[in-house]
PATOR-18862 format. One record per residue: residue in three letters; x, y, z of N, C-alpha, C in turn. Coordinates in steps of 0.05 Angstrom, whole numbers, padded with zeros to 5 digits, always signed. Each point is the difference from the previous one (the first is absolute). Layout:
% residues N
ALAXYZXYZXYZ;...
//
This chain:
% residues 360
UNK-00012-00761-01622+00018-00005+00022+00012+00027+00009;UNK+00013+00000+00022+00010+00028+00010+00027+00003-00003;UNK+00016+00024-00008+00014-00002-00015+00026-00001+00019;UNK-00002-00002+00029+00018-00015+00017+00016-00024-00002;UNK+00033+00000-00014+00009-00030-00008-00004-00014+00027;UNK+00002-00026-00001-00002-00015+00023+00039-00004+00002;UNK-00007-00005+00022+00027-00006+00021+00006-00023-00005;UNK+00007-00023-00021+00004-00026+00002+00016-00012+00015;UNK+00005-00021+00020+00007-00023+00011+00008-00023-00016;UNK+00027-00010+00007+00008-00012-00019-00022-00027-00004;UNK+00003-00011-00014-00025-00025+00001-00026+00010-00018;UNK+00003+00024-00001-00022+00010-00021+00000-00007-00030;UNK-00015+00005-00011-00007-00008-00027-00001+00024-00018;UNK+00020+00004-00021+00000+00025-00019-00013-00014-00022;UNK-00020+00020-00020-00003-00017-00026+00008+00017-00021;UNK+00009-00013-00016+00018+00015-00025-00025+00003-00026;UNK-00002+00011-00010-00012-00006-00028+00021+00010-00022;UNK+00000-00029-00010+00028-00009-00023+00017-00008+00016;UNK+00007-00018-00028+00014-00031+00003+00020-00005-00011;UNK+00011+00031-00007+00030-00002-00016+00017+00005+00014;UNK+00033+00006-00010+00024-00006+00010-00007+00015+00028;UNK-00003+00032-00005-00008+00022+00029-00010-00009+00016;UNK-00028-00022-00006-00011-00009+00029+00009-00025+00014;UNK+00018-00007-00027+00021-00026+00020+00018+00013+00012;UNK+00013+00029-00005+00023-00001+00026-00014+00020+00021;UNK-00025+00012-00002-00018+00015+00015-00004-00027+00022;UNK-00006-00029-00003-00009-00016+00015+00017-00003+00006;UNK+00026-00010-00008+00023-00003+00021+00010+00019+00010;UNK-00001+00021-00001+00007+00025+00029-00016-00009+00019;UNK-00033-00002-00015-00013+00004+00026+00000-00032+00021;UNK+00014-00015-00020+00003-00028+00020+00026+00001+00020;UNK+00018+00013-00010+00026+00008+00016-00015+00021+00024;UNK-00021+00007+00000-00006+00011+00026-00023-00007+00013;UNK+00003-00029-00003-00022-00006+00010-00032-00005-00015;UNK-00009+00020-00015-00015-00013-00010-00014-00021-00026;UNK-00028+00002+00004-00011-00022-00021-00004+00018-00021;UNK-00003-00008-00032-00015+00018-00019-00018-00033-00017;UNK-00017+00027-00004-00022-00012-00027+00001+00007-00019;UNK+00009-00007-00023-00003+00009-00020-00027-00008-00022;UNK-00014+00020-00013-00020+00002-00017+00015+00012-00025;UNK-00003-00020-00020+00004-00002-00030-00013-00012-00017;UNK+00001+00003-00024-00014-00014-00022+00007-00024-00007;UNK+00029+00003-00004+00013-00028-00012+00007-00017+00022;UNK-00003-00023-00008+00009-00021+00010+00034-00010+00013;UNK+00014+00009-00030+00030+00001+00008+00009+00023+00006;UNK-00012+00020+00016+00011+00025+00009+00023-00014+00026;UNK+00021+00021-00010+00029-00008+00011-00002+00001+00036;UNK-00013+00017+00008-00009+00012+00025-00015-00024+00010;UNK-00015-00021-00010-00008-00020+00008+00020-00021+00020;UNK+00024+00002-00001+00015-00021+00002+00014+00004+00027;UNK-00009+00029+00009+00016+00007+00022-00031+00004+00026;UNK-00019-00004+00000-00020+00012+00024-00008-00027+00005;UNK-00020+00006+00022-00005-00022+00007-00032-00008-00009;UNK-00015+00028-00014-00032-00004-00009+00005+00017-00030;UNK-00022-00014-00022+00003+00016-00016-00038+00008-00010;UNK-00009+00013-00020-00019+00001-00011+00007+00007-00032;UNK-00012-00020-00014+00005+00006-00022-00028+00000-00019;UNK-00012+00027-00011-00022+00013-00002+00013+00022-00016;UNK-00025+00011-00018-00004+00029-00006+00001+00025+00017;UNK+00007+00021-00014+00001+00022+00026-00031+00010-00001;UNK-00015-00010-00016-00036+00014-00007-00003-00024+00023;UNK+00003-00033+00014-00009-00008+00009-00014+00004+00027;UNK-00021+00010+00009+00000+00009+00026-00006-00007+00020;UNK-00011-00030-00006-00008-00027+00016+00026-00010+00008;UNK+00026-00002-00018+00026+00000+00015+00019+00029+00010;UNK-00011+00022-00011+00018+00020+00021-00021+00000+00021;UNK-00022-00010+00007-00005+00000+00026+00003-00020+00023;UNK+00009-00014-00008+00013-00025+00005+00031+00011+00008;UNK+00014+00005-00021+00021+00018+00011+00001+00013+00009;UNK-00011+00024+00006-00006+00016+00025-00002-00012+00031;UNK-00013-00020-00004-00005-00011+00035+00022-00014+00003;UNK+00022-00012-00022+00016-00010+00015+00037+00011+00015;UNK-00007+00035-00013+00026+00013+00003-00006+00029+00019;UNK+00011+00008+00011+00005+00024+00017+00005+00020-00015;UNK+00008+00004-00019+00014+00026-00018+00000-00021-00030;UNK-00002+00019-00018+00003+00001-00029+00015+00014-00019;UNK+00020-00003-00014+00019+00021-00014+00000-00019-00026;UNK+00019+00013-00020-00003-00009-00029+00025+00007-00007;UNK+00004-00024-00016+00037+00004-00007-00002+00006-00033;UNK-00019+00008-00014+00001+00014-00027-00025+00017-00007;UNK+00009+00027-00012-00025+00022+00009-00019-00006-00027;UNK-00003-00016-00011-00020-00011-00017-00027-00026+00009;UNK+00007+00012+00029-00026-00024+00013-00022+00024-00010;UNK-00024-00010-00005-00024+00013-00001+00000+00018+00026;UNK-00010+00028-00006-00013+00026+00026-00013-00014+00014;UNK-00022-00011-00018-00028-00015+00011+00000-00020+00014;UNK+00025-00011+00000+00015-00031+00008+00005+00008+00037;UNK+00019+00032-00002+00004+00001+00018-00022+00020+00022;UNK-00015+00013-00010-00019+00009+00015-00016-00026+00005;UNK-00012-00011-00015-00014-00025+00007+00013-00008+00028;UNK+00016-00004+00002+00011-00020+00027+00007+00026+00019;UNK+00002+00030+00002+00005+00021+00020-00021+00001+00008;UNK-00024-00019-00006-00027+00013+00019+00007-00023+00019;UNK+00014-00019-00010-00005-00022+00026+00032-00002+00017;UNK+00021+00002-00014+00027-00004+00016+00015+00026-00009;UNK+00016+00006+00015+00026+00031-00006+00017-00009-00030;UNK-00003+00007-00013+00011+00008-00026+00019+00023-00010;UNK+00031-00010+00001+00021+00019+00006+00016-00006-00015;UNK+00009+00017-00029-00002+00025+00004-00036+00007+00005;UNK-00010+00028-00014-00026-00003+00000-00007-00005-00024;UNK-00033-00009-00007-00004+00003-00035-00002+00023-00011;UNK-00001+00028+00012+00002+00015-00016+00026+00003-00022;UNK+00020-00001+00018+00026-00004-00013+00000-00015-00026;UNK-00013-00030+00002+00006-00009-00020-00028+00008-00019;UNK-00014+00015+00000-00021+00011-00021+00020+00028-00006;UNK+00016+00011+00009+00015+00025-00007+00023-00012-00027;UNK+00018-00024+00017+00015-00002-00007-00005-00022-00030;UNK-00015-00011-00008-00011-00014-00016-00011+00005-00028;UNK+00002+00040+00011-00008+00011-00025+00029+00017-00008;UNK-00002-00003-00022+00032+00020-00007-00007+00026+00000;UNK-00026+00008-00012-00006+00026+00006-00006+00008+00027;UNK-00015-00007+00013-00005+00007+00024+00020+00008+00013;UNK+00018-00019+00009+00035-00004+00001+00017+00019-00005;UNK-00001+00013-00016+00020+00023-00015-00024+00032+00020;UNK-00019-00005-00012-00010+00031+00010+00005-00010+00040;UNK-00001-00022+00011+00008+00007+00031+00020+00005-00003;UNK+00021-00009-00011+00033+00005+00002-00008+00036-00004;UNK-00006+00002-00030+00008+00028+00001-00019+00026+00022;UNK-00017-00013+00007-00013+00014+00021+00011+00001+00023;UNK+00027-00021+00007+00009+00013+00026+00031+00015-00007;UNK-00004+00010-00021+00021+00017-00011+00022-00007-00017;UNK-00002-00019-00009+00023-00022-00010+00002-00003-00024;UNK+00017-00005-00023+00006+00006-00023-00008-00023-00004;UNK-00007-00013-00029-00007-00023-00018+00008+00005-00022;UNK+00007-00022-00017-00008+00014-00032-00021+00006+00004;UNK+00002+00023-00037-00021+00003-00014-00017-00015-00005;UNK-00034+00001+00007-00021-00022+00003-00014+00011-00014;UNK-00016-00016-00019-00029+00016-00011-00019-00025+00003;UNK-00029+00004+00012-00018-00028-00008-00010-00001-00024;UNK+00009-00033-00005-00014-00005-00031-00030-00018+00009;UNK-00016+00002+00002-00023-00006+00004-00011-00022-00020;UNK+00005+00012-00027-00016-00012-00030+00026+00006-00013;UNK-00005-00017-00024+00024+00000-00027+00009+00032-00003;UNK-00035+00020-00009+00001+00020-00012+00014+00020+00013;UNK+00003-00018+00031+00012+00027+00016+00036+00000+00003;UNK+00009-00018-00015+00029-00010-00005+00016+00026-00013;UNK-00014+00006-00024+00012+00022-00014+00000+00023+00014;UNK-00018+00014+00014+00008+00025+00018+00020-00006+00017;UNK+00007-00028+00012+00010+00001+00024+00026-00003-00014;UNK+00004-00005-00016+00040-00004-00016+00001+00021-00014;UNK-00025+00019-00011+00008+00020-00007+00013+00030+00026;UNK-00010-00012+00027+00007+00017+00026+00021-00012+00011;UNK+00005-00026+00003+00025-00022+00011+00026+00002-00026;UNK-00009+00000-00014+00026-00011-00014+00015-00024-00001;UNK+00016-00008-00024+00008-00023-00003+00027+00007-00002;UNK+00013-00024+00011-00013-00026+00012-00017+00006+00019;UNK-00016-00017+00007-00016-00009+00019-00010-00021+00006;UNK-00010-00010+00034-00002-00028-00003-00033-00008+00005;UNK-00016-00019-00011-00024-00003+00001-00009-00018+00024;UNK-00011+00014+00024-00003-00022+00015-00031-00011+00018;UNK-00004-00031-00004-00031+00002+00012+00002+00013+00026;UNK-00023+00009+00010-00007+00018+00027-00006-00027+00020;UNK+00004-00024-00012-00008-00027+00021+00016-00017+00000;UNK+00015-00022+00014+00010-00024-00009+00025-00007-00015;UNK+00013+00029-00004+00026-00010-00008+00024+00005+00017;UNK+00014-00021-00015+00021-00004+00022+00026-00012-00016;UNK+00026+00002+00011+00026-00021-00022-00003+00014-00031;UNK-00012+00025-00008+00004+00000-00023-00028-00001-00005;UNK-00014-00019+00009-00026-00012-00019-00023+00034+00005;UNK-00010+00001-00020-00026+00019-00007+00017+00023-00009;UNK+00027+00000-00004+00006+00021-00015+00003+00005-00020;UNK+00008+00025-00028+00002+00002-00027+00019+00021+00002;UNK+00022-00005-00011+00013+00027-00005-00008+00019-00026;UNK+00006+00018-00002-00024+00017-00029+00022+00025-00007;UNK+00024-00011-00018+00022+00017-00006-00015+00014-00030;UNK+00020+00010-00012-00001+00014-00029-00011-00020-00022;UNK-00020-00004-00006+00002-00017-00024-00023-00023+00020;UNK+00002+00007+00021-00020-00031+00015-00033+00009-00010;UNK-00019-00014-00010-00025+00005+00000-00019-00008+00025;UNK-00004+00020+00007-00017+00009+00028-00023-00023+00003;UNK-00013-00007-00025-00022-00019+00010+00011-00022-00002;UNK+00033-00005-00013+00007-00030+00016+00009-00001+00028;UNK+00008+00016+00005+00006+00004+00027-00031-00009+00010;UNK-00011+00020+00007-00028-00008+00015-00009-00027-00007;UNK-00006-00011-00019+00010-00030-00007+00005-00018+00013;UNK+00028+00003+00008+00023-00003+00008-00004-00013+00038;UNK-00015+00019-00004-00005+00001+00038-00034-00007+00007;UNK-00007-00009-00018-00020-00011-00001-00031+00017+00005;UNK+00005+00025-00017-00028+00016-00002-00014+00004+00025;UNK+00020+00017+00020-00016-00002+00026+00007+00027+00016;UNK-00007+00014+00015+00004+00023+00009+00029+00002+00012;UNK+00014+00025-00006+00027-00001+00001+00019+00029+00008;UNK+00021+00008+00004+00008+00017+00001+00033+00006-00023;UNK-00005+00020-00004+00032-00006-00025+00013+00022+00021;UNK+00024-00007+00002+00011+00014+00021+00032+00002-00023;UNK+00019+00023+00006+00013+00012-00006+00030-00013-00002;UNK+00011+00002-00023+00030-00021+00002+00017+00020+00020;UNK+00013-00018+00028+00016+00007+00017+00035+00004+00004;UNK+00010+00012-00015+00031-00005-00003+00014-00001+00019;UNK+00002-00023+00022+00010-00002+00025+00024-00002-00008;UNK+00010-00001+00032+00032+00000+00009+00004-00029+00003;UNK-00030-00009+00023+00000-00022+00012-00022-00012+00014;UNK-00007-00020+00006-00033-00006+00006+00009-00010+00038;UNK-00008+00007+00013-00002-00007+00025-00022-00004+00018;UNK-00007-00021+00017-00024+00002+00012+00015+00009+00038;UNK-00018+00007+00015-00007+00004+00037-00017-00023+00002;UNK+00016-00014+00013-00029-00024+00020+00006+00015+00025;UNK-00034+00002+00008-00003+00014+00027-00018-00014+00018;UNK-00001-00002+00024-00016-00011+00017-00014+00010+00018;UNK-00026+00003-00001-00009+00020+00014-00023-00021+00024;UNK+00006+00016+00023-00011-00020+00022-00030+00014+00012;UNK-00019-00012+00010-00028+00011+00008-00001+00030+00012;UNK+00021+00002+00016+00002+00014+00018+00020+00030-00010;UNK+00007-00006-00032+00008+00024-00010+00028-00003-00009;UNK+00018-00017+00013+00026-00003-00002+00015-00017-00026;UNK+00016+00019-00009+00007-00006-00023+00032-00008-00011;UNK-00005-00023-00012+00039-00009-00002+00002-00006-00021;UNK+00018+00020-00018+00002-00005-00026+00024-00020-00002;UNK+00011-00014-00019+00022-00019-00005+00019+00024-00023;UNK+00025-00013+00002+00013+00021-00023-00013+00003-00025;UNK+00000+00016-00017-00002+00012-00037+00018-00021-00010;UNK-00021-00017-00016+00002-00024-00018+00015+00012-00023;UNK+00023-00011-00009-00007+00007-00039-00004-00021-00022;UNK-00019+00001-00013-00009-00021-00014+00001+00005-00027;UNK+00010-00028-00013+00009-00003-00031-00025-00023-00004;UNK-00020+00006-00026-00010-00018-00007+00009-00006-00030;UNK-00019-00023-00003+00007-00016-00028-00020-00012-00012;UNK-00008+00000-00026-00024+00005-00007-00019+00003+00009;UNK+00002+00033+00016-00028+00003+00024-00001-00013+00016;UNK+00018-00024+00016-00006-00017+00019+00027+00018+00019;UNK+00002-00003+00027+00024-00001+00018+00019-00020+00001;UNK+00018+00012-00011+00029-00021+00003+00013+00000+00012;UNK+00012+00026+00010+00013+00005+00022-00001+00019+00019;UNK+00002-00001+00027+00003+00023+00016+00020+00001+00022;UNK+00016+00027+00008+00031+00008+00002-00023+00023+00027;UNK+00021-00013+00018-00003+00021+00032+00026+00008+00000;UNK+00004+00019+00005-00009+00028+00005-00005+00015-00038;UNK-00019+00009-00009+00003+00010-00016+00019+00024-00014;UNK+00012+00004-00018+00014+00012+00003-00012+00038-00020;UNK-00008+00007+00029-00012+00026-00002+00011+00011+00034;UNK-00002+00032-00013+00014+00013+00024-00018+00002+00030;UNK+00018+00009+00023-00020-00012+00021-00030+00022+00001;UNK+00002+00033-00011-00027+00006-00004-00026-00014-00016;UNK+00016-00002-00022-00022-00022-00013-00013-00018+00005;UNK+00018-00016+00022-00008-00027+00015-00019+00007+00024;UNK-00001+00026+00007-00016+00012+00024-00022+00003-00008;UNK-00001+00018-00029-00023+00005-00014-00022-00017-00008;UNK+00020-00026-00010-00011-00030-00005-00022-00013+00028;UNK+00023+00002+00021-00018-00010+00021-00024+00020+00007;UNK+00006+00025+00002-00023+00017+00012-00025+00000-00029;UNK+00013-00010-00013-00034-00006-00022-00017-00019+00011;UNK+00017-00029-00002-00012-00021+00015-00011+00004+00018;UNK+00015+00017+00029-00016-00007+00027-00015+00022-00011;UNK-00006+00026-00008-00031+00005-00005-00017-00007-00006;UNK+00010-00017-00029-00029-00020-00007-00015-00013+00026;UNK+00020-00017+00002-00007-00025+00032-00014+00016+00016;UNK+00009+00023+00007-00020+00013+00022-00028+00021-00015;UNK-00002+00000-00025-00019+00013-00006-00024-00024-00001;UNK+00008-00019-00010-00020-00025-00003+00002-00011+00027;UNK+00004+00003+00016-00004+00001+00035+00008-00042-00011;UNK+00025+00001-00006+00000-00025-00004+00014-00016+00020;UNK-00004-00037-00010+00000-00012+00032+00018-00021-00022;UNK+00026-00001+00000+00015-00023-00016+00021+00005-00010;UNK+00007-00014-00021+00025+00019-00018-00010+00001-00024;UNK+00013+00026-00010-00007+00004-00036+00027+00005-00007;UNK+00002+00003-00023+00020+00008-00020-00004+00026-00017;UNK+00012+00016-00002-00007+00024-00022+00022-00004-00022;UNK-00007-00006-00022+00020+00008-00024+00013+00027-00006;UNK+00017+00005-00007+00004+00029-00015+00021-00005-00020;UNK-00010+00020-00010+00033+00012-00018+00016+00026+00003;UNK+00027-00010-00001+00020+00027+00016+00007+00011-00030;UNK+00000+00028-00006+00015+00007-00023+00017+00017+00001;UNK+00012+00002-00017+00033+00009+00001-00002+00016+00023;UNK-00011+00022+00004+00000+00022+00012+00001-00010+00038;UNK-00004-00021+00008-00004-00010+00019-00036+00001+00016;UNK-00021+00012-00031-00028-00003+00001-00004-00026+00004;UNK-00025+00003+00014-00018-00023+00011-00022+00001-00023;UNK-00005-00023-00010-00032-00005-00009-00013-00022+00017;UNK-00019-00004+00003-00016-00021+00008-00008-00018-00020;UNK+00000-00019+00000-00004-00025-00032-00025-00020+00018;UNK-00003-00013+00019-00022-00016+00011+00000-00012+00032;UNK-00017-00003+00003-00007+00000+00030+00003-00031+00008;UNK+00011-00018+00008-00016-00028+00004-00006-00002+00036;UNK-00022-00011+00002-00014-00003+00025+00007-00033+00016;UNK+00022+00003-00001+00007-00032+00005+00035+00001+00003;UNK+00012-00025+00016+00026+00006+00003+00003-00012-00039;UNK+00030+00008-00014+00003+00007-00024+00035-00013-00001;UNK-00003-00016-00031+00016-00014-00010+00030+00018+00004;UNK-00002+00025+00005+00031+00013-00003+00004+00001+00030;UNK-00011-00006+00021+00004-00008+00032+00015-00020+00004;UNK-00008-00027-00015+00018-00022+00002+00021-00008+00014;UNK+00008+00029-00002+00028+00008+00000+00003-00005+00043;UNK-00017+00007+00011+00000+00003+00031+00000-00026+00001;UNK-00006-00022-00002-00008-00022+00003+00036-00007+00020;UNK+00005+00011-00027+00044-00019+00003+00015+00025+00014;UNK-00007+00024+00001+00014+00029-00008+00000+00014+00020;UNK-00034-00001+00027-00003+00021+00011-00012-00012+00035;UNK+00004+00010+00019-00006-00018+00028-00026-00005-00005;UNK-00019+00014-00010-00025-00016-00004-00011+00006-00021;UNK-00019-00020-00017-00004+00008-00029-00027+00003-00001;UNK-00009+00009-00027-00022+00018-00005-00023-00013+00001;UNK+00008-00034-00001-00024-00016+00012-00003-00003+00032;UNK+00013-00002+00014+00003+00002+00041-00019+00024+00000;UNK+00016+00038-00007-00013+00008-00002-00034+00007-00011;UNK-00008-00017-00015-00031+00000-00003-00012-00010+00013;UNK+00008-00032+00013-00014-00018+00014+00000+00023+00027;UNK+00024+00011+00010-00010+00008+00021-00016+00030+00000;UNK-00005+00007-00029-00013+00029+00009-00030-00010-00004;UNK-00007-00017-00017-00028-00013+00004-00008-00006+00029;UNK+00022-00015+00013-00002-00015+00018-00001+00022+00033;UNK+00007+00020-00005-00004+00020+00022+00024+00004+00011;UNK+00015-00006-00004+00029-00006+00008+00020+00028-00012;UNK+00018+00006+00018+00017+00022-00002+00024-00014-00023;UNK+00002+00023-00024+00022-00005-00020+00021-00004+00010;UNK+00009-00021-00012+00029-00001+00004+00019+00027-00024;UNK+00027+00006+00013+00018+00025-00010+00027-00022-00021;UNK-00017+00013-00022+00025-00016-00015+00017+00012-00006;UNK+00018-00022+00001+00033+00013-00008+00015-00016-00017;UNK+00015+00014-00020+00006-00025-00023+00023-00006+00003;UNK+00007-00026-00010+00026-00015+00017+00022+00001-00022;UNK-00004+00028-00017+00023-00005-00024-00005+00006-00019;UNK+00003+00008-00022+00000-00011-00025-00022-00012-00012;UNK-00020-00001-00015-00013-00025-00006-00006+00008-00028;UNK-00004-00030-00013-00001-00008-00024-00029-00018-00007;UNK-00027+00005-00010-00018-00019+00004-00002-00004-00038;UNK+00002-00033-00008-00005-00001-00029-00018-00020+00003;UNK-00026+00004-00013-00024-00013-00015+00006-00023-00013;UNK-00002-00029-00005-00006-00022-00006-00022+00006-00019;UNK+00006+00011-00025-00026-00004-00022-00004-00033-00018;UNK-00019-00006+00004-00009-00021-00016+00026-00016-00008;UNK+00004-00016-00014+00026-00032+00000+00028+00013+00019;UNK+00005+00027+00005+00019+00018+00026+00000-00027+00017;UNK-00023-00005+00008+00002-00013+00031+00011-00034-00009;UNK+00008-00005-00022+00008-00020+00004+00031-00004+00004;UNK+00015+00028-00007+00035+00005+00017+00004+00008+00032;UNK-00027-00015+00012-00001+00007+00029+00029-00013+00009;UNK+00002-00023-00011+00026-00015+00011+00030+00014+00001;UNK-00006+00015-00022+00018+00021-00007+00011+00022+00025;UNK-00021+00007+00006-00008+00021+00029+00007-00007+00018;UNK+00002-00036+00003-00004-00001+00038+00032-00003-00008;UNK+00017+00005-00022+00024-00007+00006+00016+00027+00010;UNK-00020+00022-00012+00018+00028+00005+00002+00010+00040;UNK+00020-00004+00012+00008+00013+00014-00027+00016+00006;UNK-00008+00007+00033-00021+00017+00002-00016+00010-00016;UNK-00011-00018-00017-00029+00000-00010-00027-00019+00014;UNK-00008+00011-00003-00042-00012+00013-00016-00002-00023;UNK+00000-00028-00002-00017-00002-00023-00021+00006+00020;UNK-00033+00001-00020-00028-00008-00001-00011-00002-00020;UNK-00014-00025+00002-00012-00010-00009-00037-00005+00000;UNK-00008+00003-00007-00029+00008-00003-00023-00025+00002;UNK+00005-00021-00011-00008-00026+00007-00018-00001-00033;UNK-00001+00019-00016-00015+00003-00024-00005-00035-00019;UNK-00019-00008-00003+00005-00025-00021+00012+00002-00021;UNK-00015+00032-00017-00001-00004-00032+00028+00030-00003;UNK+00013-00011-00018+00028+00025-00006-00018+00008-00021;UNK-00001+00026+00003-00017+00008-00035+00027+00030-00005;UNK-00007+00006-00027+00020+00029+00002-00008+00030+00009;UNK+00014+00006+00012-00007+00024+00022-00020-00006+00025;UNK+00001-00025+00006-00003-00005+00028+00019-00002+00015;UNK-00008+00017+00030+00021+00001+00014+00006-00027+00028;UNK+00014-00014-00010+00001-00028+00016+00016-00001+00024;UNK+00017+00028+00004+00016+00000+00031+00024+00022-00017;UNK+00000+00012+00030+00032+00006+00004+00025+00000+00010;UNK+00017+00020-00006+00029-00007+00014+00000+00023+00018;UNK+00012-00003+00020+00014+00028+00017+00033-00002+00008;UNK+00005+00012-00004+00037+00003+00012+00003+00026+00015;UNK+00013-00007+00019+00011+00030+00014+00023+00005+00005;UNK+00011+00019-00010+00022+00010+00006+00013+00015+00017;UNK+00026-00004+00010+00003+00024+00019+00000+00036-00015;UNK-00004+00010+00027-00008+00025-00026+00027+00023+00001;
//
């Protein structure tokens, strides 16, 4: 296909691939402007089902149904960067696929991932590749411990990692993470963890949202606090990482960049996600337009909207039996619940959040 986004008209058809919470409020932006989405997922009770008006529910290897999906959408985007490369080049020969798949074959690898970051000049931890078991011991003998053990594929919330302190044995760790190519990357003594959601539109133009600060809990996100509280260089620094990425991957959507701020008011870079991201939430209740409006319309060819945040904001995560004090929530004074439409509560699933805003 040519790498020209199309100009959508409202009445058009976006198709999402994935069927979780992101591509349910990705479909309702894009129904508040008009248009239709498709969603293509595996499961059956994917939450994103409940809000479109077509679904496909199939493998992402299936190609007798992504071609099927292909003819029935104008544009293609993906609301979690763990869809298959193959998934999404497969369908760029026949419909516009935005962001692009390169991105998500960059971003999919942790190694890969770290050497672009640090190739466009940008700090990371300390990284070494662990390839094989045998190659574990050189790399903690050059990293140092602590250190954290992580697959180069597929993890996410915590999952595929090993921490590998004083006293930890290296091949349970590898173990641990299930004997698979990996990177041990360097213990980070932050200040504070903050992500940039940025939005970058076809045509080059770029709108970052304020510097997130985020508190997690057992590896999952629990909470996130606008305006972060880091000084306003830092927060410049923060954004001008982001909009470089976005414009080095000539990207067409919103991403999120992780980092960590340390004492000194240093930047590290911690991970890339290629998709609007759980510490955004926060725009939904918080900001004139949120980080889902913004995607539908930079897929969609459409000029970014300029956000501006209306205060204060407070976003807290609904983890697993959490969402059953929703009742709790709708009693607090300017709070927004959401709710996710999820069947099964399991622990460390995330079943909805809260937003509150304050004056600032």
């Amino acid at each position: 296909m040519s790498e020209a986004a199309p100009v959508l008209q409202p009445e058009a058809t976006i198709g999402i691939l994935g069927g979780g919470q992101l591509g349910r409020m990705l479909a309702l932006a894009a129904a508040r402007l008009g248009f239709k989405c498709h969603v293509f997922a595996p499961s059956p009770d994917s939450p994103a089902f409940d809000v479109v008006h077509r679904v496909t529910t199939a493998d992402y290897t299936d190609t007798e149904a992504l071609d099927r999906f292909a003819g029935d959408v104008d544009v293609v985007t993906y609301e979690f960067e763990n869809v298959p490369a193959e998934t999404a080049t497969f369908l760029a020969a026949r419909v516009p696929v935005l962001p692009d798949p390169q991105v998500l074959a960059t971003t999919q690898d942790r190694l890969v991932e770290k050497n672009f970051v640090t190739g466009l000049g940008f700090r990371t931890a300390a990284f070494a590749d662990v390839g094989a078991p045998e190659a574990l011991a050189a790399a903690l003998e050059r990293i140092g411990r602590p250190a954290i053990l992580k697959t180069r594929r597929f993890g996410y919330d915590g999952k595929g990692h090993a921490t590998i302190k004083n006293g930890t044995d290296p091949a349970a760790a590898w173990r641990d993470v299930g004997g698979q190519p990996c990177i041990l990357e360097a213990f980070v003594p932050f200040e504070r963890e903050v992500s940039v959601v940025a939005a970058r539109a076809h045509d080059g133009a770029v709108e970052s949202f304020d510097v997130t600060e985020n508190e997690h809990r057992d590896h999952i996100l629990k909470t996130s606090r606008v305006p972060a509280a880091i000084s306003e260089a830092t927060a410049r620094e923060a954004r001008r990482i982001a909009e470089t990425i976005a414009q080095k991957f000539n990207y067409v959507g919103v991403l999120a960049v992780e980092m960590f701020v340390l004492r000194a008011g240093e930047i590290l870079v911690n991970e890339i996600a290629p998709r609007v991201h759980n510490s955004g939430h926060w725009t939904l209740d918080g900001a004139s337009v949120s980080q889902f409006e913004q995607h539908i319309r930079a897929v969609a060819g459409w000029p970014l909207g300029k956000p501006i945040r209306r205060g204060r904001v407070e976003m807290t995560n609904l983890i697993g039996s959490e969402v059953e004090d929703y009742r709790n929530w709708l009693a607090v004074p300017g709070a927004a619940v959401h709710l996710y439409g999820k069947a099964a509560v399991r622990p460390g699933r995330k079943m909805g959040h809260v937003t509150c805003v304050f004056a600032d």
